[in-house]
C-alpha positions, -999 to 999 in steps of 0.1 A, spaced: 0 0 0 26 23 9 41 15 -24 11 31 -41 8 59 -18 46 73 -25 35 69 -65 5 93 -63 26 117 -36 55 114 -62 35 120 -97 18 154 -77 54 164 -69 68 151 -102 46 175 -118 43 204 -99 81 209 -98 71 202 -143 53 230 -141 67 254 -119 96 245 -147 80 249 -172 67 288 -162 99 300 -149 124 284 -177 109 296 -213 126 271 -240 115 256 -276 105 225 -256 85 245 -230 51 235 -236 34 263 -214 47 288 -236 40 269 -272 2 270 -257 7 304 -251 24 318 -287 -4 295 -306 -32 307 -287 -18 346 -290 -12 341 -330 -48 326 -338 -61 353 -315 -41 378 -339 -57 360 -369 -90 363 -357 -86 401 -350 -73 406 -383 -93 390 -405 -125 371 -387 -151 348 -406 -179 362 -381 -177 402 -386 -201 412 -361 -185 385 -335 -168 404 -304 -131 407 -303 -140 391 -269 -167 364 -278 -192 351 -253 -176 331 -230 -141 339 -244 -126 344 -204 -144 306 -198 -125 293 -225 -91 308 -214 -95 292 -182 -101 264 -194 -72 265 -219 -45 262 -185 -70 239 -166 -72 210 -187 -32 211 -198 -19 223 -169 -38 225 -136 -59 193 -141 -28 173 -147 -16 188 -109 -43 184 -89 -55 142 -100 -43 131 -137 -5 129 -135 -7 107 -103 -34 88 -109 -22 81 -149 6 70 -132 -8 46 -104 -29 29 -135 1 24 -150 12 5 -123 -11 -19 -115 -14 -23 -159 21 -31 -163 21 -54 -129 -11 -73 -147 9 -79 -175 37 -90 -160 17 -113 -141 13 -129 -175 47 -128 -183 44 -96 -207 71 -74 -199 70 -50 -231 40 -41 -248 59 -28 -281 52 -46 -311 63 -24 -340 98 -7 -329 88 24 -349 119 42 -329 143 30 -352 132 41 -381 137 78 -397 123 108 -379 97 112 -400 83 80 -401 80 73 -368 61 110 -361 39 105 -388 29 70 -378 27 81 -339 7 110 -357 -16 87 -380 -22 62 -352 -33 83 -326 -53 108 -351 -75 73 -359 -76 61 -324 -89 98 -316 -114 96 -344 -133 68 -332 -132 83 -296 -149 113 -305 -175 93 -320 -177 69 -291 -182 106 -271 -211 113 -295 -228 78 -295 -227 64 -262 -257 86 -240 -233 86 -207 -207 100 -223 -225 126 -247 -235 144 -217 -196 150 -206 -190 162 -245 -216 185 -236 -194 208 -223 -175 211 -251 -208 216 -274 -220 243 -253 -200 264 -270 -225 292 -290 -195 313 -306 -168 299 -317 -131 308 -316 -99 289 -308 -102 290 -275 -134 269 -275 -110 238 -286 -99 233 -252 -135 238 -236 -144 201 -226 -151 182 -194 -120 170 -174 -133 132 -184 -126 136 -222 -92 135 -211 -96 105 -191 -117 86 -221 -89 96 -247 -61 87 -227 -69 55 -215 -80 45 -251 -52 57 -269 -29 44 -242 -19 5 -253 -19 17 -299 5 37 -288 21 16 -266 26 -10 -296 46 11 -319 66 27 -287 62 60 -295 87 86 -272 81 114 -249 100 135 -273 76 126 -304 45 129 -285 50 165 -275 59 171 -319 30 155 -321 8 175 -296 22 203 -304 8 203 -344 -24 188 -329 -30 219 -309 -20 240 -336 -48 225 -359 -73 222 -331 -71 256 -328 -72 266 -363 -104 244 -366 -123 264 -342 -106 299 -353 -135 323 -369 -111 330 -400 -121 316 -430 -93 298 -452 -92 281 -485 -73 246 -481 -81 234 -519 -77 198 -518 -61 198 -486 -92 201 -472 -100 166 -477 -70 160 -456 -72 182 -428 -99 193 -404 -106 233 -409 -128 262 -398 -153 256 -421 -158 219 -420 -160 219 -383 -185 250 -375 -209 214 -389 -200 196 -362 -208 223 -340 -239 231 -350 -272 231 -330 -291 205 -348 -277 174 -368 -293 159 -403 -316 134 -401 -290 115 -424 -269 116 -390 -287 123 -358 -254 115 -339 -231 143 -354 -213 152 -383 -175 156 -394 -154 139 -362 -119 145 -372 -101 160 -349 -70 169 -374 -70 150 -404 -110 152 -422 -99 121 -439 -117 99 -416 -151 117 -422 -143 114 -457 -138 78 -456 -163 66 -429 -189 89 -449 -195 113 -417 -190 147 -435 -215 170 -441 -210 205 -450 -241 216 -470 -227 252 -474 -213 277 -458 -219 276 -423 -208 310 -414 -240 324 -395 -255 285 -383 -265 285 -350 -245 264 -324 -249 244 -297 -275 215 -291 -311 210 -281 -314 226 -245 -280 240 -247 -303 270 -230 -306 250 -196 -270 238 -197 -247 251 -169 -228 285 -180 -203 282 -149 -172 261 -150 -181 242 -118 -217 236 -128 -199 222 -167 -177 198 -147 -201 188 -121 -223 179 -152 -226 141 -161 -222 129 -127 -261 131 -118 -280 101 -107 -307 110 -132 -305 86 -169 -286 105 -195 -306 121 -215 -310 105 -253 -302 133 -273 -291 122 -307 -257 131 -313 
């Protein structure tokens, strides 16, 4: 037991000394500050040139979103994910030791170039993430923590990083053993997480940009206003467009929808009126004993 207990002390230590670090001591590898200079250049984007002309500089619930922004990569992570990601790792890599796994890696993608290794990690998790956020969309429990990120009724970049604290726990522990498998590094997930934020933020950016026939690659402003939007086609009651960076996915799966241009749609979903505008009432949300509600998602 005590075992245990020195792992949870040490991963809240571990990471506050991280971030304390990572605030004080500015470097390319600082990812406090990359959050910082992408949110401050879409920001500039979006003052310069916005999709939404008669949006505020300061949308509604732009200051919720900013919060949010630092609580789910930074303060979350201090106060209960670090140490308890690391306690499940634990007793995970004790179970499978117990059957005489000692190394989950089956694809030694470390050895091969640079490049092929990110854009696998990059691929693989992109995929594993796109069948997540449907699962989020499908399942009635879990709907209602995606919620919070749907609440959302003007969009900007910061509304990327609005979503319940239990996303993070769904897409981690999913993503956890595909990655696992092809061993990718500490060094190549932050690469990796790094462009991800980049092109989650430019998804939810009001700026309007022409991708050509990229945009059948990657995720963009105006495909993913759709998957915003307050009420789904009947052809798809569960939502539209899931790719989180690449659209590919929707493209293949045949989940994208973008009808026209969705400039001026209003977003949301049904009884997004009643939902909680606080950030305690959004994260308290989900946990009721009442049946989640069926919306179609």
């Amino acid at each position: 037991m005590k075992e245990f207990i020195d792992e949870i002390i040490n991963g809240y230590v571990g990471y506050a000394n991280y971030l304390w670090q990572e605030i004080t001591h500015p470097a390319w590898h600082n990812y406090f500050y990359w959050l910082v200079g992408v949110s401050l250049f879409f920001l500039m984007l979006e003052w310069a040139k916005p999709w939404r002309k008669d949006q505020a500089r300061f949308r509604k619930d732009f200051w919720l979103d900013f919060f949010y922004m630092f609580f789910n990569f930074f303060l979350f992570s201090l106060i209960i994910y670090n140490a308890a990601s690391n306690l499940v790792v634990h007793f995970f890599n004790d179970l499978l030791a117990s059957i005489g796994i000692q190394n989950l890696v089956a694809f030694e993608v470390m050895s091969w170039p640079i490049w092929a290794h990110l854009l696998v990690g990059f691929v693989v998790r992109d995929f594993v993430q796109w069948w997540t956020h449907r699962l989020l969309h499908t399942s009635p429990r879990l709907w209602e923590f995606h919620k919070v990120h749907h609440s959302v009724e003007e969009m900007g970049f910061a509304a990327h990083l609005r979503y319940h604290w239990m996303e993070t726990i769904v897409y981690r522990s999913i993503e956890y053993i595909p990655l696992a498998l092809i061993g990718i590094g500490l060094r190549d997930f932050f690469i990796i997480h790094i462009f991800t934020l980049a092109v989650g933020h430019f998804n939810h950016s009001n700026i309007k940009v022409n991708l050509g026939f990229l945009k059948y690659i990657f995720n963009n402003p105006q495909m993913h206003i759709w998957h915003h939007a307050h009420n789904m086609p009947e052809s798809h009651k569960n939502g539209v467009n899931f790719g989180i960076t690449l659209s590919i996915w929707d493209y293949l799966f045949r989940t994208d929808y973008i009808p026209y241009e969705g400039r001026d749609i209003k977003l949301g979903f049904p009884g997004v009126e009643k939902f909680p505008k606080g950030f305690i009432g959004q994260n308290l949300h989900g946990f009721g004993k009442d049946k989640p509600e069926e919306t179609e998602r």
